[in-house]
C-alpha positions as CSV (number, residue, x, y, z in Angstrom):
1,X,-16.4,-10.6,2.9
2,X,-15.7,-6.7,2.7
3,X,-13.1,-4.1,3.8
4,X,-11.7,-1.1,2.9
5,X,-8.4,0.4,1.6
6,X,-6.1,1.9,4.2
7,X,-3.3,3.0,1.4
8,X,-2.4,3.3,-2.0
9,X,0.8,4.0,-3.2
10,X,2.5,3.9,-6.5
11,X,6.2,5.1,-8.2
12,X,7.1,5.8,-11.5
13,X,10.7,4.5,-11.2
14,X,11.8,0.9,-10.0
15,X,12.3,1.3,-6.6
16,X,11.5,-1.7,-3.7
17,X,9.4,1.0,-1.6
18,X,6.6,3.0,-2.9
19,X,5.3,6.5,-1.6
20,X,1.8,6.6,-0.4
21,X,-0.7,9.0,-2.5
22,X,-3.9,10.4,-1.8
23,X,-5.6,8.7,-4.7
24,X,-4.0,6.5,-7.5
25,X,-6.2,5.5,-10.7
26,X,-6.5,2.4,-12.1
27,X,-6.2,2.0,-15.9
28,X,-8.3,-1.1,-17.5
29,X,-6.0,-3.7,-18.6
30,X,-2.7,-1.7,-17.5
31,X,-2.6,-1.6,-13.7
32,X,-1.9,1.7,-11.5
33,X,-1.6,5.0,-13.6
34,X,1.9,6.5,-13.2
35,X,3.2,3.3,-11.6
36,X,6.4,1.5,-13.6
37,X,4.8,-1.8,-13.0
38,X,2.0,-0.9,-14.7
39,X,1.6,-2.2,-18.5
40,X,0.1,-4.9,-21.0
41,X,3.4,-7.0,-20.4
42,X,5.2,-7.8,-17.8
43,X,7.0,-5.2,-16.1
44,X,8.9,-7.0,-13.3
45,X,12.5,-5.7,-14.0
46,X,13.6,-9.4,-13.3
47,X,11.1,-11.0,-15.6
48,X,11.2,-8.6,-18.3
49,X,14.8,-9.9,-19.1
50,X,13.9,-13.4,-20.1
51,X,9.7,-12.9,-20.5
52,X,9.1,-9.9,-21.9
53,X,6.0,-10.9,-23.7
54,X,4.4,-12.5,-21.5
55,X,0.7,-11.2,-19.9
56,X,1.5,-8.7,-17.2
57,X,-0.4,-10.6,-14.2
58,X,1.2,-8.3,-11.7
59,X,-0.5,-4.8,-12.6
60,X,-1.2,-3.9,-9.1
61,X,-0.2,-5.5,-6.2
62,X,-2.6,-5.3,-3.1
63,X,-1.6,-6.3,1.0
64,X,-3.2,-6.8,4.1
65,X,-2.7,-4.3,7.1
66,X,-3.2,-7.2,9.6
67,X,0.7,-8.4,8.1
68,X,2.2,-5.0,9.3
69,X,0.7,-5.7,12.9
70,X,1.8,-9.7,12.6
71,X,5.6,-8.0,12.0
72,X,5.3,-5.6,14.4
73,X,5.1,-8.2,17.0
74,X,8.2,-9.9,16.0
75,X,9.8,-6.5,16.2
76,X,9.8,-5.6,12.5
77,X,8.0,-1.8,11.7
78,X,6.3,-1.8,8.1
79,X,4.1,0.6,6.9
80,X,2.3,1.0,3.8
81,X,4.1,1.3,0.6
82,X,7.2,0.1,2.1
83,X,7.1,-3.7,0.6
84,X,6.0,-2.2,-2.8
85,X,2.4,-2.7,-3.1
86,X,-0.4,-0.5,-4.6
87,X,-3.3,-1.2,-2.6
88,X,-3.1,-1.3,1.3
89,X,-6.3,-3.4,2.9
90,X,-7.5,-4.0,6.0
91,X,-10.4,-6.5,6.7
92,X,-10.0,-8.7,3.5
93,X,-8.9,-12.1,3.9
94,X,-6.7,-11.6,0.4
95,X,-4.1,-15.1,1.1
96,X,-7.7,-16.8,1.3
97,X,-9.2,-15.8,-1.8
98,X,-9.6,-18.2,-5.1
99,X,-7.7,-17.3,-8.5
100,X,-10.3,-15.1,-10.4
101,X,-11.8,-13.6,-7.3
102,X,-13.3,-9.8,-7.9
103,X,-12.2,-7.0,-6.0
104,X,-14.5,-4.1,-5.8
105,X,-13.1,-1.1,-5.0
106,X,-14.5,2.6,-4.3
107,X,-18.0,3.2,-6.6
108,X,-16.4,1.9,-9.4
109,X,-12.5,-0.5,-10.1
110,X,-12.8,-3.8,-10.2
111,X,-9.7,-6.0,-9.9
112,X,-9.2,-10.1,-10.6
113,X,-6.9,-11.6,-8.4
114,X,-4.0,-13.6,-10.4
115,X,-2.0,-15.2,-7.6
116,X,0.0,-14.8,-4.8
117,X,3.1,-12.2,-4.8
118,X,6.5,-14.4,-4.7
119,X,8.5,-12.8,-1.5
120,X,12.4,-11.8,-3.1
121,X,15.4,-11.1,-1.5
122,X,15.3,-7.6,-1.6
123,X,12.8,-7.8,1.4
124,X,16.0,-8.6,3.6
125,X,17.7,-5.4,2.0
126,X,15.1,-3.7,3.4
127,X,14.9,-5.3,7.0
128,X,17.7,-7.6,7.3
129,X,15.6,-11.0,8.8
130,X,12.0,-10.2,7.4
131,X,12.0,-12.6,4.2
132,X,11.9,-15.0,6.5
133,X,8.9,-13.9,8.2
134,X,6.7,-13.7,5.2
135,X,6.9,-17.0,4.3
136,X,6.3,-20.1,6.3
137,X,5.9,-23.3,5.9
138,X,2.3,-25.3,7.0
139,X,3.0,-28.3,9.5
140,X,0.4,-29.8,8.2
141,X,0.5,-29.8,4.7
142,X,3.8,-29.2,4.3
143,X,3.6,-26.5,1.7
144,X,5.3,-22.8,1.6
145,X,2.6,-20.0,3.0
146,X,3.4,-16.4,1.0
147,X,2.2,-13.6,3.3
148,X,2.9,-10.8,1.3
149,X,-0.2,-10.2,-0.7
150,X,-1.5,-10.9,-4.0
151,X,-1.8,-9.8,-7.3
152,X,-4.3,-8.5,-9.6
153,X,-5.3,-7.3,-13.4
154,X,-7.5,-4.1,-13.2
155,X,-10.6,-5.6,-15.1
156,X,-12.7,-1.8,-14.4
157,X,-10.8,1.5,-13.6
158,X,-11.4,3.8,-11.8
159,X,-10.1,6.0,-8.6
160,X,-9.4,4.6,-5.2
161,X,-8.7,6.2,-2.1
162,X,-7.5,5.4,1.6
163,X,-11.1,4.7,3.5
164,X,-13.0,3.6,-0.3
165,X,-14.7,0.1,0.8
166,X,-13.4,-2.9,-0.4
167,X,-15.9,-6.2,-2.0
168,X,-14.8,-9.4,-2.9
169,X,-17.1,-11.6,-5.3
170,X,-15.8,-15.0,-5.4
171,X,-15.7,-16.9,-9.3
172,X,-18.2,-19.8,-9.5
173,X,-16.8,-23.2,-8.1
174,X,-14.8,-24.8,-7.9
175,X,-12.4,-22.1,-6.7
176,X,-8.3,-22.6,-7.9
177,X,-6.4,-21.9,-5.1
178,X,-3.6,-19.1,-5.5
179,X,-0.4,-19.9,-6.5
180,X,2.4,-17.3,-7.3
181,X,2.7,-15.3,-10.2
């Protein structure tokens, strides 16, 4: 399985969008240089108030274009950056990929996917109606589906781009399937 980054985007203040960037770096063990999530501990501004010392699993958070063109349809414009993740992808099937998976990006970062973002309210501050829409639940198994991307530890940094190809190497079985983080 392979793709490429379409985005990147960071922001050094909490804010629920963040701007796109030519290039962002990605700091071993810390997440996206210049990025307030970024850190050893977790830096969710909700989490840090009753878990402050817990591992940061959250260092960078990457989505799938093909969401922005599944929202468009129901009449909802996204575009990168604006749901607050790092790394924009197109052509990765991130929702199906284990725990552990490696994420090979540009000639040199390597991420390990840690789970699945947890969809907050804040989404319907920003399009009144779209929580909604990035989460469903399975008729068949009956479980909640999150849509809106995963999140990773930077294992190898290094700089990323828009275009920079995108490989996943899957952990040896058997695979844990994502839950959220």
């Amino acid at each position: 399985m392979s793709g490429r980054i379409t985005a990147v985007s960071r922001n050094e203040a909490y804010s629920f969008s963040k701007p796109n960037h030519a290039s962002v770096t990605l700091i071993e063990g810390l997440g996206v240089e210049g990025d307030i999530h970024a850190g050893e501990t977790i830096r969710h501004q909700f989490r840090m108030t009753y878990e402050p010392d817990l591992p940061n699993l959250r260092q960078v958070h990457l989505m799938h274009e093909e969401l922005f063109d599944e929202l468009a349809l129901k009449g909802f414009e996204v575009s990168a950056g604006r749901l607050g993740e790092n790394i924009t992808t197109r052509g990765v099937d991130l929702l199906g990929l284990p725990t552990g998976a490696l994420l090979h990006l540009g000639e040199q970062a390597v991420l390990e996917v840690t789970g699945l973002r947890n969809p907050c309210s804040k989404i319907n501050d920003f399009r009144k109606g779209l929580l909604g829409e990035v989460f469903a639940l399975d008729p068949v198994s009956g479980e909640f589906v999150f849509k809106c991307g995963v999140m990773a530890v930077v294992r190898r940094g290094g700089t990323v781009r828009p275009g920079d190809p995108v490989r996943v190497e899957l952990p040896p079985l058997p695979h844990r399937p994502l839950e959220r983080v």
